[in-house]
HTML snippet that shows the backbone in 3Dmol.js (N, CA, C, O; Angstrom):
<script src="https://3Dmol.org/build/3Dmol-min.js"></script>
<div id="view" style="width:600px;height:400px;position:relative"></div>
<script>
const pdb = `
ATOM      1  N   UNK A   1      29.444  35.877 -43.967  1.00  0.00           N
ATOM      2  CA  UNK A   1      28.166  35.224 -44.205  1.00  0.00           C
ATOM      3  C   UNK A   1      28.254  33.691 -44.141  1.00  0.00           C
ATOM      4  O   UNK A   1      27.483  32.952 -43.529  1.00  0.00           O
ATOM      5  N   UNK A   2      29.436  33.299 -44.955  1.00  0.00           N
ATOM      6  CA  UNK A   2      29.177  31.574 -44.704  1.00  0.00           C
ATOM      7  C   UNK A   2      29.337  30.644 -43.318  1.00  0.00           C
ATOM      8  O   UNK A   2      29.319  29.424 -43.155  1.00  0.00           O
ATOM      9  N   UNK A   3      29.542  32.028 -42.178  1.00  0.00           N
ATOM     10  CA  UNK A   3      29.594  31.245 -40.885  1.00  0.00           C
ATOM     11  C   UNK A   3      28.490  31.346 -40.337  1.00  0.00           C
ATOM     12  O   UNK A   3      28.301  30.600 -39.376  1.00  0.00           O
ATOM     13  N   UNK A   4      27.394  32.282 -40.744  1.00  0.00           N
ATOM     14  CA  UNK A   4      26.338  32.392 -40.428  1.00  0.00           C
ATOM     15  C   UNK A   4      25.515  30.751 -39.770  1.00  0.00           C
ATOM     16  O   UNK A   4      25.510  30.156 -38.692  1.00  0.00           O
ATOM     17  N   UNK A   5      25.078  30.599 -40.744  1.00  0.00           N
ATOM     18  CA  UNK A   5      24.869  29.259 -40.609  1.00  0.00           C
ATOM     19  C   UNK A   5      25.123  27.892 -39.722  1.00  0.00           C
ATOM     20  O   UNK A   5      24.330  27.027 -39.353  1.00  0.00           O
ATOM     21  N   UNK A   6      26.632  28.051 -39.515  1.00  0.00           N
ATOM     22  CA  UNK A   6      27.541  27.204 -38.732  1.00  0.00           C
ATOM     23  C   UNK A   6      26.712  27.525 -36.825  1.00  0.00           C
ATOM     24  O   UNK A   6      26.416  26.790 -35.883  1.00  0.00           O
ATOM     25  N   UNK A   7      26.649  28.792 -37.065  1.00  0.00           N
ATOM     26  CA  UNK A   7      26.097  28.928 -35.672  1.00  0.00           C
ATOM     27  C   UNK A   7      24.991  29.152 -35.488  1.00  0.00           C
ATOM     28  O   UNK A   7      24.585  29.446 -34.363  1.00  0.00           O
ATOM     29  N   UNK A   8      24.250  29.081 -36.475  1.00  0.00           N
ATOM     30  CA  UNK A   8      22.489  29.067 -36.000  1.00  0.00           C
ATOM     31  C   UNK A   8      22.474  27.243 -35.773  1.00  0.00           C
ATOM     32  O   UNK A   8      21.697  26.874 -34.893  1.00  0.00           O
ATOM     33  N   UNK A   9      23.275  26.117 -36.506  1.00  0.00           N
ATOM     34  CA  UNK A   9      23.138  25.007 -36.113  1.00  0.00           C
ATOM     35  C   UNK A   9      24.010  24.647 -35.110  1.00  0.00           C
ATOM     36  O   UNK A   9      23.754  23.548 -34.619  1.00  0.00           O
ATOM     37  N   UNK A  10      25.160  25.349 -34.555  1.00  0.00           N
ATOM     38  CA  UNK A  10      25.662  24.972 -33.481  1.00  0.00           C
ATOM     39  C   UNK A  10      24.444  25.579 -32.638  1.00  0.00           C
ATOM     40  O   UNK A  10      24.369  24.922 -31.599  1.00  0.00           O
ATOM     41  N   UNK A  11      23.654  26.378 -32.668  1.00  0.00           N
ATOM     42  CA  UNK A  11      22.561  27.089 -31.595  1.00  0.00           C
ATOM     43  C   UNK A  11      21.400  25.956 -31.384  1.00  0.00           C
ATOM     44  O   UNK A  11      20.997  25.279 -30.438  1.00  0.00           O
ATOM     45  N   UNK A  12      21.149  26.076 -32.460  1.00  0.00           N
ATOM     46  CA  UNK A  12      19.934  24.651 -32.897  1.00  0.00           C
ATOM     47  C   UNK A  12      20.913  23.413 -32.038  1.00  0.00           C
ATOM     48  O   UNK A  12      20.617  23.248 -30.855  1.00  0.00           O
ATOM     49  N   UNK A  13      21.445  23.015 -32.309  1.00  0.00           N
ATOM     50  CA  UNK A  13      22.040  21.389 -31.637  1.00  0.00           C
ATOM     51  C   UNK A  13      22.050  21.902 -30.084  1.00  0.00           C
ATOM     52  O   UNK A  13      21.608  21.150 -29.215  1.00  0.00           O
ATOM     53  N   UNK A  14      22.521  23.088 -29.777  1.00  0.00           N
ATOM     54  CA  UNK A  14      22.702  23.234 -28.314  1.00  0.00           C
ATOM     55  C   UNK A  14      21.781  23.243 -27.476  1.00  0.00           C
ATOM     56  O   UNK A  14      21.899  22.785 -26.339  1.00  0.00           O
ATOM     57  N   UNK A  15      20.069  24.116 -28.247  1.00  0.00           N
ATOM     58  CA  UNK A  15      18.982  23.889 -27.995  1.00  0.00           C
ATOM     59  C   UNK A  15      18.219  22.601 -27.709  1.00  0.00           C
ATOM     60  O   UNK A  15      17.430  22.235 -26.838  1.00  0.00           O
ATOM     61  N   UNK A  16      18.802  22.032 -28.853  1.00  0.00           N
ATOM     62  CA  UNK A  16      18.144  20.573 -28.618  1.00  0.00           C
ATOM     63  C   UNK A  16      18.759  19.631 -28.124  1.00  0.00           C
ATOM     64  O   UNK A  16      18.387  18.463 -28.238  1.00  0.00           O
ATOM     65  N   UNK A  17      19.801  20.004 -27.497  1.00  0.00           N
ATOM     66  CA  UNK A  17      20.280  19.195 -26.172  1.00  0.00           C
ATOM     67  C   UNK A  17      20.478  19.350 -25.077  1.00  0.00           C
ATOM     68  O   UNK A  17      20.758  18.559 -24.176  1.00  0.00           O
ATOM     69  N   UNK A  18      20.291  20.754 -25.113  1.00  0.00           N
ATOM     70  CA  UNK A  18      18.976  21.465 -23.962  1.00  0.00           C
ATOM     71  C   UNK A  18      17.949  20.774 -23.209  1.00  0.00           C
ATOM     72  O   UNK A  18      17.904  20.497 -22.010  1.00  0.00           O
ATOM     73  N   UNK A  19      16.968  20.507 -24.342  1.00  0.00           N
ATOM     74  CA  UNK A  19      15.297  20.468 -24.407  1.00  0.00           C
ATOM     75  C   UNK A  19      15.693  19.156 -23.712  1.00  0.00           C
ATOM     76  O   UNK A  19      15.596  18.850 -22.524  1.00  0.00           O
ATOM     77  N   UNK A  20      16.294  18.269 -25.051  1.00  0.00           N
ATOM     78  CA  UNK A  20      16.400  16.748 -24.558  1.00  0.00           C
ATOM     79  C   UNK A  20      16.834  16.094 -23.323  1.00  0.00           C
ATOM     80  O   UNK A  20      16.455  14.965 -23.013  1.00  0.00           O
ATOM     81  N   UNK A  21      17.741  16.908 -22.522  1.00  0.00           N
ATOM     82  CA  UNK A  21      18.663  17.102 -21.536  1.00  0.00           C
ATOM     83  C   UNK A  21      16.991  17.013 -20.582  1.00  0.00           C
ATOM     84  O   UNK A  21      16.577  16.055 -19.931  1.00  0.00           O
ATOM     85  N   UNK A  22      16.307  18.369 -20.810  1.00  0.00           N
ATOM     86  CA  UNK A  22      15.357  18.373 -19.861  1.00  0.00           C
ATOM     87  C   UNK A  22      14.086  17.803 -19.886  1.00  0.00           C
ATOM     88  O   UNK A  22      13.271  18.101 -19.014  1.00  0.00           O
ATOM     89  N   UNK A  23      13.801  16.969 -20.836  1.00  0.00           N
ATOM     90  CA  UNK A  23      12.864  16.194 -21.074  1.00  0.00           C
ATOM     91  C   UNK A  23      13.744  14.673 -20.366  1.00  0.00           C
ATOM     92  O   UNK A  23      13.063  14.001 -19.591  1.00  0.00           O
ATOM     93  N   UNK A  24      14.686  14.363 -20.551  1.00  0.00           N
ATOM     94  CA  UNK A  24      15.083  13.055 -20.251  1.00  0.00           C
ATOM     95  C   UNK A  24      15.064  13.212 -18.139  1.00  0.00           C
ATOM     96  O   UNK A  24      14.550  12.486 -17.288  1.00  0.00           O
ATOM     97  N   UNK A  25      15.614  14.075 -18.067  1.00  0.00           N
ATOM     98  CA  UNK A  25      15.802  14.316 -16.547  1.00  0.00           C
ATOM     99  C   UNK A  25      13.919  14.701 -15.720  1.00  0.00           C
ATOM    100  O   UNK A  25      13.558  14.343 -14.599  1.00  0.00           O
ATOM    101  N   UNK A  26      13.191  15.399 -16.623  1.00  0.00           N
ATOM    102  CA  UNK A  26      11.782  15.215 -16.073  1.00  0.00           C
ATOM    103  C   UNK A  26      11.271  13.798 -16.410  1.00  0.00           C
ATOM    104  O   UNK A  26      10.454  13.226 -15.688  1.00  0.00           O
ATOM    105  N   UNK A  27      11.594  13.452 -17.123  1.00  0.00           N
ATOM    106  CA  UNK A  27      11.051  12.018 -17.169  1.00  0.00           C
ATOM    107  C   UNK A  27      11.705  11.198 -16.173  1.00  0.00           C
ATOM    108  O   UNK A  27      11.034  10.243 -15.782  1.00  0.00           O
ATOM    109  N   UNK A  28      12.493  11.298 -15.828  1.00  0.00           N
ATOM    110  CA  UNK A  28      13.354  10.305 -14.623  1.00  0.00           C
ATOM    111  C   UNK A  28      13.008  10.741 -13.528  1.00  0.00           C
ATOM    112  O   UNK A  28      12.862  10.007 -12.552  1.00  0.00           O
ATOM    113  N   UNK A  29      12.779  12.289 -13.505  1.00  0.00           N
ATOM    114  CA  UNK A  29      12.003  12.421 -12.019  1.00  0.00           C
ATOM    115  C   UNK A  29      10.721  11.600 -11.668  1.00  0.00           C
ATOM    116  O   UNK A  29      10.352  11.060 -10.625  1.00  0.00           O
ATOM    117  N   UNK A  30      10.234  11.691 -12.783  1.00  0.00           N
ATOM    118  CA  UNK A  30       8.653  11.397 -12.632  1.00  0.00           C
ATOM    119  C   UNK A  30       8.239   9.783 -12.702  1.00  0.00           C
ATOM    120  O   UNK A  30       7.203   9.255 -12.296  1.00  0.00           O
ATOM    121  N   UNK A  31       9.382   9.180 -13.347  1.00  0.00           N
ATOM    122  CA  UNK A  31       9.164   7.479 -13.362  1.00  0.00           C
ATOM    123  C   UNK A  31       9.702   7.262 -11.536  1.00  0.00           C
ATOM    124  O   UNK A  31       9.235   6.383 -10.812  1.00  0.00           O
ATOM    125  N   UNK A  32      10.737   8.267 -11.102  1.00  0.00           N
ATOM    126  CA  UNK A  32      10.988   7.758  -9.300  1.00  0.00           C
ATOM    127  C   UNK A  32      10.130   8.339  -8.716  1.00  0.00           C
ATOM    128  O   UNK A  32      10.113   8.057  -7.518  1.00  0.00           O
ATOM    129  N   UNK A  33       9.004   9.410  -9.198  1.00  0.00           N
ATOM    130  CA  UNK A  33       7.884  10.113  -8.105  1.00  0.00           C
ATOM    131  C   UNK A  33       7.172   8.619  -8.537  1.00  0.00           C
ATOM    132  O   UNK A  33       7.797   7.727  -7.964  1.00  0.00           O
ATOM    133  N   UNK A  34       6.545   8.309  -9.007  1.00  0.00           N
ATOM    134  CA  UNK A  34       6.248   7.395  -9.550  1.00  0.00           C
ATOM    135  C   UNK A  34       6.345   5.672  -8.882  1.00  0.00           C
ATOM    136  O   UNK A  34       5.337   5.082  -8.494  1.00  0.00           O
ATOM    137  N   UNK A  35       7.457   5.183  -8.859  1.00  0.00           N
ATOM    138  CA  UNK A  35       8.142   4.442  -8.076  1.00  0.00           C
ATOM    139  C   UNK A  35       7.794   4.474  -6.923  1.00  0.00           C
ATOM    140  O   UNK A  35       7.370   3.480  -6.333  1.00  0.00           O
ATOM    141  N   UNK A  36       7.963   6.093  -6.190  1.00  0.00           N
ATOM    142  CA  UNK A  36       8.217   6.277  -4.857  1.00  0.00           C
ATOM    143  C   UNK A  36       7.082   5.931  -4.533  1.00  0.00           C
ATOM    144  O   UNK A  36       6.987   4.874  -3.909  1.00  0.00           O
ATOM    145  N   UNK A  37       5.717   6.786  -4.882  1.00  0.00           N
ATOM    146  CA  UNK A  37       3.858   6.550  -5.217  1.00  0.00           C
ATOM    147  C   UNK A  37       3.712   5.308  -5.022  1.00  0.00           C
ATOM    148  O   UNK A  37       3.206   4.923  -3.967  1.00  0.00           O
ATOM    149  N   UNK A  38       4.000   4.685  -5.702  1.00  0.00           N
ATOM    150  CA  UNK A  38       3.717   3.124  -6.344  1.00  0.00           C
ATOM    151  C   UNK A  38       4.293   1.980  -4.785  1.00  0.00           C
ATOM    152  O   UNK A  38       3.695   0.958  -4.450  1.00  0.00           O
ATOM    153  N   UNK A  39       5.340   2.446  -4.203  1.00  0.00           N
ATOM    154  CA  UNK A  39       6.140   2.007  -3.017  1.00  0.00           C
ATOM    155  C   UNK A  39       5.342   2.107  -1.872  1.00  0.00           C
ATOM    156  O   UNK A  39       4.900   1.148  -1.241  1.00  0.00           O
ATOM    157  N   UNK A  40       5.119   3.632  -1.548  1.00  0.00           N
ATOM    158  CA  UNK A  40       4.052   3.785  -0.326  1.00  0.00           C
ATOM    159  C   UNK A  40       2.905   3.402  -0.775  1.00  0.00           C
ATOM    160  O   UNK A  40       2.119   2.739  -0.099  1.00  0.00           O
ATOM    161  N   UNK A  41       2.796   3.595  -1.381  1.00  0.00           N
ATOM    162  CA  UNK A  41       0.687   2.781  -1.603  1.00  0.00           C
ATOM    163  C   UNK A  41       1.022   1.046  -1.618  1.00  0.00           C
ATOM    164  O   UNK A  41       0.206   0.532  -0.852  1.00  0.00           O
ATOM    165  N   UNK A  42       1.780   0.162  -2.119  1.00  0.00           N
ATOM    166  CA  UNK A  42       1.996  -1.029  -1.408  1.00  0.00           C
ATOM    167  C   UNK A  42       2.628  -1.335  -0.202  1.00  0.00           C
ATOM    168  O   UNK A  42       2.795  -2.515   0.106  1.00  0.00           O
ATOM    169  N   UNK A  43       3.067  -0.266   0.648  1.00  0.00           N
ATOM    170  CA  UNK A  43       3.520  -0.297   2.248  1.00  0.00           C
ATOM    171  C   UNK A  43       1.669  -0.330   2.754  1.00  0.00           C
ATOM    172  O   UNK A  43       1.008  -1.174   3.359  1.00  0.00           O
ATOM    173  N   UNK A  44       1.400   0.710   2.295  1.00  0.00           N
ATOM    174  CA  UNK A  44       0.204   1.140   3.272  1.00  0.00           C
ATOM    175  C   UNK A  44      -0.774  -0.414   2.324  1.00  0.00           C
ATOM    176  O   UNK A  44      -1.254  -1.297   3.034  1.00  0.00           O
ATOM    177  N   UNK A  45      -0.851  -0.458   1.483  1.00  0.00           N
ATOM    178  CA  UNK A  45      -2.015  -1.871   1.551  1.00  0.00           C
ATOM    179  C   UNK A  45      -1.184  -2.937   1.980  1.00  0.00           C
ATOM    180  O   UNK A  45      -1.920  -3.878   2.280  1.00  0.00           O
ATOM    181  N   UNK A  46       0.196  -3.269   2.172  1.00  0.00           N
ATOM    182  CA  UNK A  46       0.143  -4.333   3.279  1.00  0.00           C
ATOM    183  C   UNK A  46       0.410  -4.186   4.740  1.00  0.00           C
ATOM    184  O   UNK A  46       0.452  -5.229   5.392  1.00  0.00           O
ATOM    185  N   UNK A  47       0.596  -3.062   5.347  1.00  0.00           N
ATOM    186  CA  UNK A  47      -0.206  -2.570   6.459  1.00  0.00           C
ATOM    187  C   UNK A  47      -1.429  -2.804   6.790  1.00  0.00           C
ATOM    188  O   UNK A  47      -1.646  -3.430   7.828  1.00  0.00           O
ATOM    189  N   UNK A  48      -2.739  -2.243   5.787  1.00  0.00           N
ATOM    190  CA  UNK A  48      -3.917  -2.459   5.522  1.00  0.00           C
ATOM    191  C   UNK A  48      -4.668  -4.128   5.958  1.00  0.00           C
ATOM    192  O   UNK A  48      -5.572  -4.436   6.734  1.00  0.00           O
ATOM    193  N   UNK A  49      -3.539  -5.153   4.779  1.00  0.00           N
ATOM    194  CA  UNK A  49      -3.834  -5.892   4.763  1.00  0.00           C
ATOM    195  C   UNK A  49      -3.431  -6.842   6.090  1.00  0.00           C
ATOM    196  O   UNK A  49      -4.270  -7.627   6.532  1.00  0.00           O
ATOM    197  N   UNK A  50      -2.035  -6.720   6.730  1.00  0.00           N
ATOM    198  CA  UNK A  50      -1.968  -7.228   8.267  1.00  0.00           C
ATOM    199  C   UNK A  50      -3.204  -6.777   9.257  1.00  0.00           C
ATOM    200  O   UNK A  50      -3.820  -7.540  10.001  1.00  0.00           O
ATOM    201  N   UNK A  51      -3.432  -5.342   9.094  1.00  0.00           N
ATOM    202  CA  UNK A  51      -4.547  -4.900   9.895  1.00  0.00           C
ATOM    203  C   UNK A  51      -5.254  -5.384  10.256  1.00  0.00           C
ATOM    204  O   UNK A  51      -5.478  -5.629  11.442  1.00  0.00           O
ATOM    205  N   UNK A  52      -6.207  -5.865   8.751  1.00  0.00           N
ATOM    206  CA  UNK A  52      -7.474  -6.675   8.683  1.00  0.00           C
ATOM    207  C   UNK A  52      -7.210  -7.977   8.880  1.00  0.00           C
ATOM    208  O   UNK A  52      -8.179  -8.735   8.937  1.00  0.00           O
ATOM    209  N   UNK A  53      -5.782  -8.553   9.034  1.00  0.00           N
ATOM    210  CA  UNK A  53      -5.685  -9.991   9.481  1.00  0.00           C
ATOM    211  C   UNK A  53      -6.209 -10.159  10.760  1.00  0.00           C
ATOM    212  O   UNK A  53      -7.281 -10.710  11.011  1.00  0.00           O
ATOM    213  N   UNK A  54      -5.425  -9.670  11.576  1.00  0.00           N
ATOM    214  CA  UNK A  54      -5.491  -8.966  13.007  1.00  0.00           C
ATOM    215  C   UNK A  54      -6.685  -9.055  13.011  1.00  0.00           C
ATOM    216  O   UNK A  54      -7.140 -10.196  12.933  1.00  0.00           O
ATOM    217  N   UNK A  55      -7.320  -8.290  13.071  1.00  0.00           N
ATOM    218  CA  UNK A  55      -8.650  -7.887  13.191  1.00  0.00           C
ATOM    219  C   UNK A  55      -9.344  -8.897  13.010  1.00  0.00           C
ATOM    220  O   UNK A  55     -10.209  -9.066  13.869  1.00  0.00           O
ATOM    221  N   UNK A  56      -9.278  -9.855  11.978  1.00  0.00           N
ATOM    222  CA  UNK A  56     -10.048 -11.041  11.425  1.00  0.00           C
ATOM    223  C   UNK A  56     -10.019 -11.504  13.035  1.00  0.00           C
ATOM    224  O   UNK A  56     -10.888 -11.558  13.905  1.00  0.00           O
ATOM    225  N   UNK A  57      -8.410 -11.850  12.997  1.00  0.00           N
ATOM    226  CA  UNK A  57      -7.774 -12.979  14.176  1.00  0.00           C
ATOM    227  C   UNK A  57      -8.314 -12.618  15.641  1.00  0.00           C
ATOM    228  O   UNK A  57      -7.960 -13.362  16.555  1.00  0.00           O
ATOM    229  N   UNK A  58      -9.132 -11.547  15.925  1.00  0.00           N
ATOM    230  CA  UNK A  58      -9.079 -10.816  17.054  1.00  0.00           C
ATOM    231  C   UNK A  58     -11.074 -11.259  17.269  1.00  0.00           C
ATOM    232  O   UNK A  58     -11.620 -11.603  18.318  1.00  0.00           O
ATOM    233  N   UNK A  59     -11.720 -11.081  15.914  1.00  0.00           N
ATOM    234  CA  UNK A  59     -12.605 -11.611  16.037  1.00  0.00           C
ATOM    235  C   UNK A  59     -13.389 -12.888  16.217  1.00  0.00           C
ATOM    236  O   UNK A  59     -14.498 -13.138  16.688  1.00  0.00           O
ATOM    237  N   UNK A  60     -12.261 -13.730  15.586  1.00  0.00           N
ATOM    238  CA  UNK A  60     -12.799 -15.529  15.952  1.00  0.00           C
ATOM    239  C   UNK A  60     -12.366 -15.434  17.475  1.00  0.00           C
ATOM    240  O   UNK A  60     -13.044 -15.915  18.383  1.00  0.00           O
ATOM    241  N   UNK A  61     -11.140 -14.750  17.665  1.00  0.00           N
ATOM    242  CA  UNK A  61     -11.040 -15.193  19.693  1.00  0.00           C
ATOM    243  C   UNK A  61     -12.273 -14.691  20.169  1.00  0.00           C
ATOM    244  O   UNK A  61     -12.818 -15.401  21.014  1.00  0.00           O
ATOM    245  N   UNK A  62     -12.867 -13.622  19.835  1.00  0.00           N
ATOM    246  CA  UNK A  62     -14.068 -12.593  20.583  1.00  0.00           C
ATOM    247  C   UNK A  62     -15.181 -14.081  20.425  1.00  0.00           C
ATOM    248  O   UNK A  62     -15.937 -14.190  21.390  1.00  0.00           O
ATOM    249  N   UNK A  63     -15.275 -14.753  19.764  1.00  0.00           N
ATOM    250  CA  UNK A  63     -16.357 -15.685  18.982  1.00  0.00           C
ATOM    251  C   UNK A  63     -16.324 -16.721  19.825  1.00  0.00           C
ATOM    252  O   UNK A  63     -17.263 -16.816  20.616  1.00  0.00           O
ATOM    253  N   UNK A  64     -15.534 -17.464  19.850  1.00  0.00           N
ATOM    254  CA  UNK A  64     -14.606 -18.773  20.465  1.00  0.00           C
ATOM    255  C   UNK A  64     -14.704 -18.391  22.213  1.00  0.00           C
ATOM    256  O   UNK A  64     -15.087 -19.301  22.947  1.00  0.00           O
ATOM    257  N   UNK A  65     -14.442 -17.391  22.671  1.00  0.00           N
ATOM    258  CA  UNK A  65     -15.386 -16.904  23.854  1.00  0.00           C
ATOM    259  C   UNK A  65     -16.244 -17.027  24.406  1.00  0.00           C
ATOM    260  O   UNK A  65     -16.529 -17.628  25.442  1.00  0.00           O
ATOM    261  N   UNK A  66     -17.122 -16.001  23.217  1.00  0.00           N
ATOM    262  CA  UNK A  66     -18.300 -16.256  23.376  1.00  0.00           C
ATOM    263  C   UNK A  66     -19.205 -17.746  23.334  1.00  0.00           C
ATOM    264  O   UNK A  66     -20.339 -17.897  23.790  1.00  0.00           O
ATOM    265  N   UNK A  67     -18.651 -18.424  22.889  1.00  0.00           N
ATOM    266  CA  UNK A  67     -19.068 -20.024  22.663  1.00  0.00           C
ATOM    267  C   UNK A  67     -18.529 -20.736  23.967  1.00  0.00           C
ATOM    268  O   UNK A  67     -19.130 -21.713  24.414  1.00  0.00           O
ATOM    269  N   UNK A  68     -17.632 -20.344  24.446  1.00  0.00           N
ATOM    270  CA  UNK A  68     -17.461 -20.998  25.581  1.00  0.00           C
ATOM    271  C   UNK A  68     -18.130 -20.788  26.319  1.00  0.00           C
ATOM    272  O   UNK A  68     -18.706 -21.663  26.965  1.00  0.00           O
ATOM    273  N   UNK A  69     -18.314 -19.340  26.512  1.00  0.00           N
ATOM    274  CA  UNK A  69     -19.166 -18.900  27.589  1.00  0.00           C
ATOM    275  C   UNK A  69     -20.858 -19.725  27.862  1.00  0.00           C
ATOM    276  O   UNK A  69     -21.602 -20.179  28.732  1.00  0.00           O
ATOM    277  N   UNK A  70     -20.760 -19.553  26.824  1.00  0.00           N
ATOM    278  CA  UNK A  70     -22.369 -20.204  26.280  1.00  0.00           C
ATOM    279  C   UNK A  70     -22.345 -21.551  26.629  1.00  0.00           C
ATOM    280  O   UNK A  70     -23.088 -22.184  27.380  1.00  0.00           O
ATOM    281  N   UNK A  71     -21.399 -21.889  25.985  1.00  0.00           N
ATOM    282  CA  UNK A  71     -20.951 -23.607  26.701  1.00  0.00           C
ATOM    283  C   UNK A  71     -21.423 -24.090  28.136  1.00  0.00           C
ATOM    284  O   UNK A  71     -22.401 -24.747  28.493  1.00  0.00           O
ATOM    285  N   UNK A  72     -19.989 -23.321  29.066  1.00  0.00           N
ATOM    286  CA  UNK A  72     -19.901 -23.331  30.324  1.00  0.00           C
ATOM    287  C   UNK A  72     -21.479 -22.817  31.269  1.00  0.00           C
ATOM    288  O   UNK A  72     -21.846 -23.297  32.342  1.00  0.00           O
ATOM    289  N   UNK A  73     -22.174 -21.739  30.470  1.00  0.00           N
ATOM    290  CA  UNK A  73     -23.415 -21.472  31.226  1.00  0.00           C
ATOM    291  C   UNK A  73     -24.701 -22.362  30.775  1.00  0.00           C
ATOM    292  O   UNK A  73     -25.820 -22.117  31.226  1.00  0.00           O
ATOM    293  N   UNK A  74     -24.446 -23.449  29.821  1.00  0.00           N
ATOM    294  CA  UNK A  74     -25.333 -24.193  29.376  1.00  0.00           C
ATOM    295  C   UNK A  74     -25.003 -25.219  30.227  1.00  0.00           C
ATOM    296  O   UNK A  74     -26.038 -25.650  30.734  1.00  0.00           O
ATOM    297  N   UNK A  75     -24.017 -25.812  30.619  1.00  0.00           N
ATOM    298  CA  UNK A  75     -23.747 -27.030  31.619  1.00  0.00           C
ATOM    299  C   UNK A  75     -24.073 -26.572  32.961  1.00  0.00           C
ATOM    300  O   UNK A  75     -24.457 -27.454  33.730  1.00  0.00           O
ATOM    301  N   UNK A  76     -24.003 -25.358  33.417  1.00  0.00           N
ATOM    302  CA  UNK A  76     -23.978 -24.934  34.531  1.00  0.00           C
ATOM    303  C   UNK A  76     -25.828 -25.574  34.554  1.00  0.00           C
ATOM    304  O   UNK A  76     -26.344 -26.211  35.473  1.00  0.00           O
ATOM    305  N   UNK A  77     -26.336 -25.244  33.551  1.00  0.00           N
ATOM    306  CA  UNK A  77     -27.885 -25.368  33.668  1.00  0.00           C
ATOM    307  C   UNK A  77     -28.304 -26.743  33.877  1.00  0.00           C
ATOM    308  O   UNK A  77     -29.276 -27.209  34.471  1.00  0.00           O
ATOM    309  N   UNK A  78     -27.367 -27.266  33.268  1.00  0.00           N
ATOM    310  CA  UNK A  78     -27.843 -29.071  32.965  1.00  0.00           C
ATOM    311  C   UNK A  78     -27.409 -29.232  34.542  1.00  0.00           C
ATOM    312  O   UNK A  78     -27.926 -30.096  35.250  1.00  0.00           O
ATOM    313  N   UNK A  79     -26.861 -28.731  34.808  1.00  0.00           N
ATOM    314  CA  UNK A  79     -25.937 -29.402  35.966  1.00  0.00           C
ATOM    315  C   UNK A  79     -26.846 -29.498  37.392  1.00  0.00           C
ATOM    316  O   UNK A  79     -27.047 -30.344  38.263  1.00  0.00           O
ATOM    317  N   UNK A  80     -27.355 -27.843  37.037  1.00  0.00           N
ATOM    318  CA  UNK A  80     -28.682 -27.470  38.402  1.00  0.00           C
ATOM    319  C   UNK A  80     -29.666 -28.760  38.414  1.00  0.00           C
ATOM    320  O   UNK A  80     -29.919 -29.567  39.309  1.00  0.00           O
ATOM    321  N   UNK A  81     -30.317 -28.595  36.514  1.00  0.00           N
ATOM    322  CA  UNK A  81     -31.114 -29.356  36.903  1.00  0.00           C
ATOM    323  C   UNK A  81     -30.936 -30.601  37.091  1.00  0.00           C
ATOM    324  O   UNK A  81     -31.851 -31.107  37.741  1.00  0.00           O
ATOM    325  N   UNK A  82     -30.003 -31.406  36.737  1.00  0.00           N
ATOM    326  CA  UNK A  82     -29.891 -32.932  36.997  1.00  0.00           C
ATOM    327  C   UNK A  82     -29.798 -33.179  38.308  1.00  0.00           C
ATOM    328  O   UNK A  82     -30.103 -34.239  38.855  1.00  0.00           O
ATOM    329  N   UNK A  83     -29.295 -32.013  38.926  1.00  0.00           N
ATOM    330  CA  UNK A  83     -28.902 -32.129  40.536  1.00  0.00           C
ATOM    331  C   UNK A  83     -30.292 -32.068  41.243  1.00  0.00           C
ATOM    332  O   UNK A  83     -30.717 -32.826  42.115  1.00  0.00           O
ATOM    333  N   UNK A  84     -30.934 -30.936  40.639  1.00  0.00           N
ATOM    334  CA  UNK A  84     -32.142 -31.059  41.614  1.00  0.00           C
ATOM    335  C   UNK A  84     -33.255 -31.837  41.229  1.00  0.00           C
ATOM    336  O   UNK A  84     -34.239 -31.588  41.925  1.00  0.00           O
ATOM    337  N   UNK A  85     -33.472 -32.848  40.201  1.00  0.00           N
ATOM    338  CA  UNK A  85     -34.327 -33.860  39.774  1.00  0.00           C
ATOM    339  C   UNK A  85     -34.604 -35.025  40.083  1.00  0.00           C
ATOM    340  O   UNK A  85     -35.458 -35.646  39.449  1.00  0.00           O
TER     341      UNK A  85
END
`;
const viewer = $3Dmol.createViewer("view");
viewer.addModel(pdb, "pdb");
viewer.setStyle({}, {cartoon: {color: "spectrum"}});
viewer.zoomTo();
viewer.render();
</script>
């Protein structure tokens, strides 16, 4: 009888370093799922964010174009008429 005891708390300690064992190791999974989450979602918003640079940068040339164009066909006009006046 007096060893009884000895091994329900060697059972108990083994249990609970068990549990703890698997609580510490799910928690470490889940702080690197976590991490990993946290990693690709700032890849993809500065992807995102070059994108929309680009894109910015792609639209002042489309603009700056267009202003020339406008330019060049506005002189073309001055040009007719001064010539033929």
């Amino acid at each position: 009888m007096p060893n009884m005891p000895k091994r329900a708390h060697a059972f108990n300690l083994r249990n609970e370093t068990t549990i703890a064992l698997k609580l510490w190791k799910a928690d470490r999974e889940s702080s690197l799922y976590i991490r990993e989450r946290s990693k690709t979602f700032m890849d993809r918003l500065k992807q995102k964010m070059l994108g929309s640079e680009e894109a910015q940068r792609k639209r002042k040339q489309k603009k700056s174009r267009s202003r020339s164009r406008k330019r060049s066909n506005t002189d073309k006009k001055k040009n007719k008429s001064s010539s033929g006046a």
